[in-house]
C-alpha positions as CSV (number, residue, x, y, z in Angstrom):
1,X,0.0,0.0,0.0
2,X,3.1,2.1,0.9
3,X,4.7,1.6,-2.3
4,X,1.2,2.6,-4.3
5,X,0.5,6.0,-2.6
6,X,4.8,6.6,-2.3
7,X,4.7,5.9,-6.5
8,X,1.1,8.1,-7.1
9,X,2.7,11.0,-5.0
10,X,6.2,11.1,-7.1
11,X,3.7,10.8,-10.6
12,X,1.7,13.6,-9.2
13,X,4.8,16.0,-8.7
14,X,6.3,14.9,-11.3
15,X,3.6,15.8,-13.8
16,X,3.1,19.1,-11.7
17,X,7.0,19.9,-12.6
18,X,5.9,18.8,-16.6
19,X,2.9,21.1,-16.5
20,X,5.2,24.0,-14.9
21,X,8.0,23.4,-17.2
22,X,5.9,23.3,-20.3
23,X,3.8,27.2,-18.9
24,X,7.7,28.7,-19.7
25,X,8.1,27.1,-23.0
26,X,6.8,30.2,-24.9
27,X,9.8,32.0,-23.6
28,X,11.9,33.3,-25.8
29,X,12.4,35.5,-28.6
30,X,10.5,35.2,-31.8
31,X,10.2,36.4,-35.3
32,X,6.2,38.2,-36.1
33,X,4.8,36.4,-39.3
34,X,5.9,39.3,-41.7
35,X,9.2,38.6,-41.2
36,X,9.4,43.2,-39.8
37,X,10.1,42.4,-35.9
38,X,11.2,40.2,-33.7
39,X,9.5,39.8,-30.6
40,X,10.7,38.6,-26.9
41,X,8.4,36.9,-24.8
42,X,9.3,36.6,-20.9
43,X,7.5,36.1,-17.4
44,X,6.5,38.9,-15.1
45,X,4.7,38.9,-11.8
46,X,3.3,35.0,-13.1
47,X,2.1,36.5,-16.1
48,X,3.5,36.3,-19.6
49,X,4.2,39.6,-21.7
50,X,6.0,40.4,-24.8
51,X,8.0,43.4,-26.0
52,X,9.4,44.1,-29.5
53,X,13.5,44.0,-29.1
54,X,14.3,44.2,-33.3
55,X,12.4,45.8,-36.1
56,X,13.3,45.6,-40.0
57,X,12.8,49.4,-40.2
58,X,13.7,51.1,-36.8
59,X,14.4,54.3,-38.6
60,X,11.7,56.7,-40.2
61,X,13.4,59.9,-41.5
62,X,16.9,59.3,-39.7
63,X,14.6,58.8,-35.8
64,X,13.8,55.8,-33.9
65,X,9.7,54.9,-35.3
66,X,7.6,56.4,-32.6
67,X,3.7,55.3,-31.7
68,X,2.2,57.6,-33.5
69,X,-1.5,55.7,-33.4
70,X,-1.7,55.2,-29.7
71,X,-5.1,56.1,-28.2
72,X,-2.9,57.8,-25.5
73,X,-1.2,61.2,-27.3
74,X,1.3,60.9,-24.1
75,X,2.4,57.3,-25.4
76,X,2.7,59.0,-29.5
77,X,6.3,59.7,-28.9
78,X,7.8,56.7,-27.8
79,X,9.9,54.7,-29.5
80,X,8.1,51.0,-30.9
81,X,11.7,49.4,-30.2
82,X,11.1,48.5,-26.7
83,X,7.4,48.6,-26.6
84,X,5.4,45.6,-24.1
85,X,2.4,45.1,-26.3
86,X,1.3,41.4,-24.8
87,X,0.1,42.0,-21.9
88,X,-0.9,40.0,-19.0
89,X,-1.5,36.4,-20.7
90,X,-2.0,33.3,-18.5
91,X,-1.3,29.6,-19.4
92,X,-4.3,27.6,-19.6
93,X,-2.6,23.6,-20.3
94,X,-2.5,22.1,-23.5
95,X,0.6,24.6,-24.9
96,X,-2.4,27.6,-25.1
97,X,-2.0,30.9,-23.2
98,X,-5.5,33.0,-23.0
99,X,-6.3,36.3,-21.2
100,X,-4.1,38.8,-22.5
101,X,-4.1,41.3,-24.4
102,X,-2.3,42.7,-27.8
103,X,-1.6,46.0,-29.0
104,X,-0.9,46.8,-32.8
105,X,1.4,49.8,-33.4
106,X,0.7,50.1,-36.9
107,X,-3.1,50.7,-36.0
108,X,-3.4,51.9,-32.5
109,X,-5.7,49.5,-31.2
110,X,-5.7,46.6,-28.4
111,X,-7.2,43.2,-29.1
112,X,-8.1,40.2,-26.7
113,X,-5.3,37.4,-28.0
114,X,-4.7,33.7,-27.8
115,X,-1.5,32.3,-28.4
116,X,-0.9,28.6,-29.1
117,X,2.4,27.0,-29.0
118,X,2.2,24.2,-32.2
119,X,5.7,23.5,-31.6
120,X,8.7,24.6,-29.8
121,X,9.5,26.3,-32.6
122,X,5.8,27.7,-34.1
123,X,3.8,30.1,-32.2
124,X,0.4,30.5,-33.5
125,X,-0.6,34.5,-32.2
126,X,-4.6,35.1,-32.7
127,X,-5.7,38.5,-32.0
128,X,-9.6,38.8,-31.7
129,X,-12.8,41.1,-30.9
130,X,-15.4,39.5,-28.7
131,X,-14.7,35.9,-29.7
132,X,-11.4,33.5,-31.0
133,X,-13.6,32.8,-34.1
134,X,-13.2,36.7,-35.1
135,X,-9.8,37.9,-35.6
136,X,-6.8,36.7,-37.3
137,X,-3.7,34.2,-36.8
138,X,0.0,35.1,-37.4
139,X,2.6,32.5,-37.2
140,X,5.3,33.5,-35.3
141,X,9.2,31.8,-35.4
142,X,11.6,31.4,-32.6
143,X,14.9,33.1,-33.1
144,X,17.9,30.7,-32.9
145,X,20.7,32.2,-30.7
């Protein structure tokens, strides 16, 4: 009987560790769908955010590309390079992470997004209104270092 609840216990941990373990395995950095940034994903306060580190273009004019679309005309003159825009995700099991949120740059304007890891290599990175079935899917790469 010892043995039986002793060998339940150390499976129980043990798949506790695996579900941990596999929560962290969308850190990292990765490459947006169009091929124009790279992104780097990483763990704050328990939640999972992302913040652009490289774009293709970082330049406009001779200056650093600046947010000109945020809502927020305080936030216009920061730089993209740098800018958090996943926000807050959690991860639900099953290599998906729900709850956060993504901001667009190019048009100003936050989306609920979903973000499913198909590999440890593929990032599928849905942005939505309201529901998952209404939005759209990028495919994101991981960056080999």
């Amino acid at each position: 009987m010892f043995r039986l609840v002793a060998f339940t216990a150390l499976f129980l941990f043990s798949f506790q560790l695996f579900a941990q373990n596999n929560a962290d395995a969308i850190l990292g950095t990765w490459l947006t769908g169009d091929e124009k940034g790279h992104v780097q994903i990483y763990k704050q306060n328990g939640g999972y955010f992302g913040k652009i580190v490289w774009i293709k273009e970082p330049l406009k004019d001779g200056k650093p590309v600046l947010d000109t679309k945020n809502p927020d005309p305080k936030k216009r003159s920061q730089p993209v390079m740098g800018l958090v825009f996943l926000r807050n995700f959690a991860y639900e099991g099953d290599d998906v992470w729900e709850g956060g949120k993504i901001y667009d740059p190019e048009s100003g304007k936050d989306y609920s997004c979903k973000m499913t890891l198909r590999n440890e290599n593929t990032l599928d990175v849905r942005g939505f209104i309201g529901f998952s079935l209404l939005g759209r899917t990028d495919t994101w790469k991981r960056v080999k270092n």
